[in-house]
N, C-alpha and C positions, 0 to 999 in steps of 0.2 A: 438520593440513592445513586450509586453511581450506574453508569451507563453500561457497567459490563462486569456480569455473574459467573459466567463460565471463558475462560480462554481456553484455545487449541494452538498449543507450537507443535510445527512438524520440522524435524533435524533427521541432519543427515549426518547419520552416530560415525560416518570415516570422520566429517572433519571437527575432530575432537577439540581444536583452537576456535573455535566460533563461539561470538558473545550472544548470541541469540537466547539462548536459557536463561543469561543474566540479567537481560533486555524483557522476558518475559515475566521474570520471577517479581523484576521490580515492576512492574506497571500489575501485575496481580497484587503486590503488596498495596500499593497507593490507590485502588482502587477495591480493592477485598473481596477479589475474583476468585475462583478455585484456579488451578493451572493443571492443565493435562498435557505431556509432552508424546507425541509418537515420533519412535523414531525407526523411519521405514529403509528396507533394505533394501535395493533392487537387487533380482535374480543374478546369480552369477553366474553366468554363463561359461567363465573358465574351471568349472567344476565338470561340466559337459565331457572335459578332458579326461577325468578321472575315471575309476573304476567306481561300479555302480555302489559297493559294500567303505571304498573311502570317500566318495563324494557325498553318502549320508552322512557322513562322521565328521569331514571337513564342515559340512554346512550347519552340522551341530554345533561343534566346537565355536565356527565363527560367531553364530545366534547369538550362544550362550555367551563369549567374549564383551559382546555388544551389551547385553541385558545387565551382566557386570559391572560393567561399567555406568551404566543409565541408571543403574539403582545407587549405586555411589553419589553421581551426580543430584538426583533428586533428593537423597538424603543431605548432602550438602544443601540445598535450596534451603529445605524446610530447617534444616538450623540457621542458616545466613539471615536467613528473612523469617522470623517469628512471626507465626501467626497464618501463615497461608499453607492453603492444603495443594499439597502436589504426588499426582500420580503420574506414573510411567509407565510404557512397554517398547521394547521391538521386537517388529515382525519381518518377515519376508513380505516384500512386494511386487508382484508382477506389473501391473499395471498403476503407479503412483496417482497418476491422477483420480483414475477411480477410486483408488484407496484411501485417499483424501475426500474427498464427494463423502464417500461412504461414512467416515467418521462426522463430518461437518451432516449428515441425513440424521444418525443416531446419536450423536451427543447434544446438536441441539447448539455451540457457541454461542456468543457474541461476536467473538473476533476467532479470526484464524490469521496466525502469526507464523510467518515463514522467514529466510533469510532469503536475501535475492541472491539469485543461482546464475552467476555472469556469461552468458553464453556468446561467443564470437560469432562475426558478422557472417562468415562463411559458412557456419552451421543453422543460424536461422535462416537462411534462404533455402533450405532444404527441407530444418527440423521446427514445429512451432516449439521453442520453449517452454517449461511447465509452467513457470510463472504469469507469459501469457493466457495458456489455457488456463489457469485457474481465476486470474483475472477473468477473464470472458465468463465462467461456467458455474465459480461461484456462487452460492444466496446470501451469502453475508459480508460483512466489510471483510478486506483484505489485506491484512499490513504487513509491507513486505521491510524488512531492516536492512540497514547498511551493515557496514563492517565499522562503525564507528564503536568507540570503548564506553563513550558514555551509557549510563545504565535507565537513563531518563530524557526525552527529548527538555530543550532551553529556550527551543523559538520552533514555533508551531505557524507554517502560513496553511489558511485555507485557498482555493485556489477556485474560484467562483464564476459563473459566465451572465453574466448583465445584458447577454445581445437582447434577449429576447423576455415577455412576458409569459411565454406559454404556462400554464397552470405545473405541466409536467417538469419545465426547468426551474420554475420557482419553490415548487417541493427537492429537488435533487440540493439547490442551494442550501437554503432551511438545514436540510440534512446535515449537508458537507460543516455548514456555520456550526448546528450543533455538537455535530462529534469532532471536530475541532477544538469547541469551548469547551467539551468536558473533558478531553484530554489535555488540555492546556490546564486547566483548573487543576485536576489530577497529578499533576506532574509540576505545576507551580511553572508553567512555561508560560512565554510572551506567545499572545496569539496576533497574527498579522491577519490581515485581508488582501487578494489580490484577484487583478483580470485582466488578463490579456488580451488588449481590444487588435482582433484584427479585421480592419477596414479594409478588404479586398477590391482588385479592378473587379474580377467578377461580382461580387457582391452588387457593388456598387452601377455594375452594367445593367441590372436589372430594376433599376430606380432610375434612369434617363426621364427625359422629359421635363415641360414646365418650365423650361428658359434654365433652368440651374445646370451648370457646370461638373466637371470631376470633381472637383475642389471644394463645390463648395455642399453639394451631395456628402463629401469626405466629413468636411467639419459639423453637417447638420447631426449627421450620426453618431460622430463622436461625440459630439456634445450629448448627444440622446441618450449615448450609452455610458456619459459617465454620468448623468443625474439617476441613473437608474442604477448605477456602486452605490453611489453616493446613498440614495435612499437604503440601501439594502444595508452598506455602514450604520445610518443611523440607526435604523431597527434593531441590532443586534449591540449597538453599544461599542462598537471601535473607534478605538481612540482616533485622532486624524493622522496623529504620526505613522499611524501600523496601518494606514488604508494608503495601497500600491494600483494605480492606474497605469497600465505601461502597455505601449502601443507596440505593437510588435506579434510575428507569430507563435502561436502560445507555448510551443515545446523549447524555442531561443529563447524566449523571454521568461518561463519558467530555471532553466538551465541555467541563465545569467545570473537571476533574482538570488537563488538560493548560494550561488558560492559566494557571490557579492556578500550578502547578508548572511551569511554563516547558518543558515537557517536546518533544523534538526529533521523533520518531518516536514512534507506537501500531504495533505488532506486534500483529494480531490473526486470528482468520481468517476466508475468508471467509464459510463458513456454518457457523451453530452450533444445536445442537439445543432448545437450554431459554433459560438467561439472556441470552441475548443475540438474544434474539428470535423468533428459527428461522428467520428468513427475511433474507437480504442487505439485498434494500432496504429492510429497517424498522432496520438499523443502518452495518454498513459504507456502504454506498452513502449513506444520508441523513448519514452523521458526514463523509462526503466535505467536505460543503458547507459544515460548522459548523466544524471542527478549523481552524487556521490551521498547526498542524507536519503533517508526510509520516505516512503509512500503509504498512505492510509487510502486506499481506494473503496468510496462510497460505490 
């Protein structure tokens, strides 16, 4: 059975060029999901301009414009793609991010499928972007798309952290391995493995002692931590050409991996306890901006 019964895409009904419904409609196809699209409006505030008896009417007419349009769209889906059920709405939104909560509380998803919302660097130092917030605030995976045309990812890396055994990063991996292979299976994509070992001075500052050196502290660990890839490759059945050890920290070395190797999707998650930072925004959320393929955030 596949891994996902209900999807949730949330569009933004201005930018009417966006592959994101087509990107959704095919992975509901290949997977025998239902698809539900909302597509939220924010409040217009240049209506505020208007007089009270045309700014009802402006903001009808635009609704309705919109709603128009989305039923057009959805109807085109469910002919394109035989076989999957697709409904639609939009609404006004005052506050999106809640309004999104809100739907992912009572429909219950699997996945909620968004298109990433490119925000300049001048504006998140002021504003958290939505995409952040809903990474953080989320309950369910998060799969944010690119602007790429393909309607199906072709190379799927999982993106894994080996530092450590804790019970809690070795269920987060599991995870990330699974919903990796089943979207890879799903979609007939190559699945990779990868981890970003980074071997820090601090890290490393706190392991002194015992006559060992910087160096050789450095390679004990590394060595430590690629038997512990390594095992976690075997378990899951990756081939050795698709298992990526690569030293380095893990938003450059992510960044690299994936244009290097053409890669479609990063499967990662969203918060990890050691290699990958510990904390969101010093990875997912800053790889948001660098990566040019989607994100599937466990």
């Amino acid at each position: 059975m596949s891994q996902y019964q209900r999807l949730l895409l949330i569009i933004n009904p201005a930018l009417r060029r966006s592959q994101a419904m087509n990107h959704a409609a095919a992975l509901a196809k290949v997977s025998g999901a239902s698809l539900h699209i909302a597509a939220l409006i924010p409040t217009w505030n240049l209506l505020s301009l208007l007089e009270e008896g045309d700014r009802a009417k402006a903001r009808e007419n635009y609704l309705q414009d919109h709603r128009d349009w989305l039923k057009y769209q959805a109807a085109h889906l469910r002919d394109s793609n035989k076989g999957i059920e697709v409904t639609a709405e939009a609404k006004w939104a005052d506050d999106l991010q809640q309004e999104i909560l809100d739907y992912v509380a009572e429909m219950q998803p699997d996945l909620l499928i968004k298109q990433v919302q490119r925000e300049p660097a001048l504006k998140r130092a002021f504003i958290t972007p939505l995409d952040w917030r809903l990474l953080r605030h989320c309950p369910i995976p998060v799969y944010l798309l690119s602007e790429d045309d393909l309607p199906l990812p072709r190379k799927i890396v999982a993106a894994v952290d080996a530092s450590n055994t804790l019970a809690q990063d070795n269920e987060l991996n599991e995870r990330i391995i699974q919903q990796a292979s089943s979207l890879a299976i799903q979609c007939q994509a190559e699945l990779h493995l990868l981890y970003a070992c980074d071997i820090s001075m601090v890290y490393l500052g706190d392991m002194g002692g015992g006559g060992l050196t910087i160096s050789d502290l450095g390679r004990q660990l590394r060595k430590g931590h690629e038997k512990s890839f390594l095992e976690l490759a075997d378990r899951y059945g990756v081939p050795a050409d698709r298992r990526h050890f690569i030293e380095g920290q893990p938003v450059a070395v992510l960044h690299a991996f994936t244009d290097e190797q053409h890669m479609d999707v990063i499967v990662m998650g969203k918060v990890q306890s050691h290699g990958l930072d510990k904390l969101l925004g010093s990875t997912t959320e800053h790889l948001l901006y660098q990566v040019s393929c989607s994100i599937l955030a466990i």
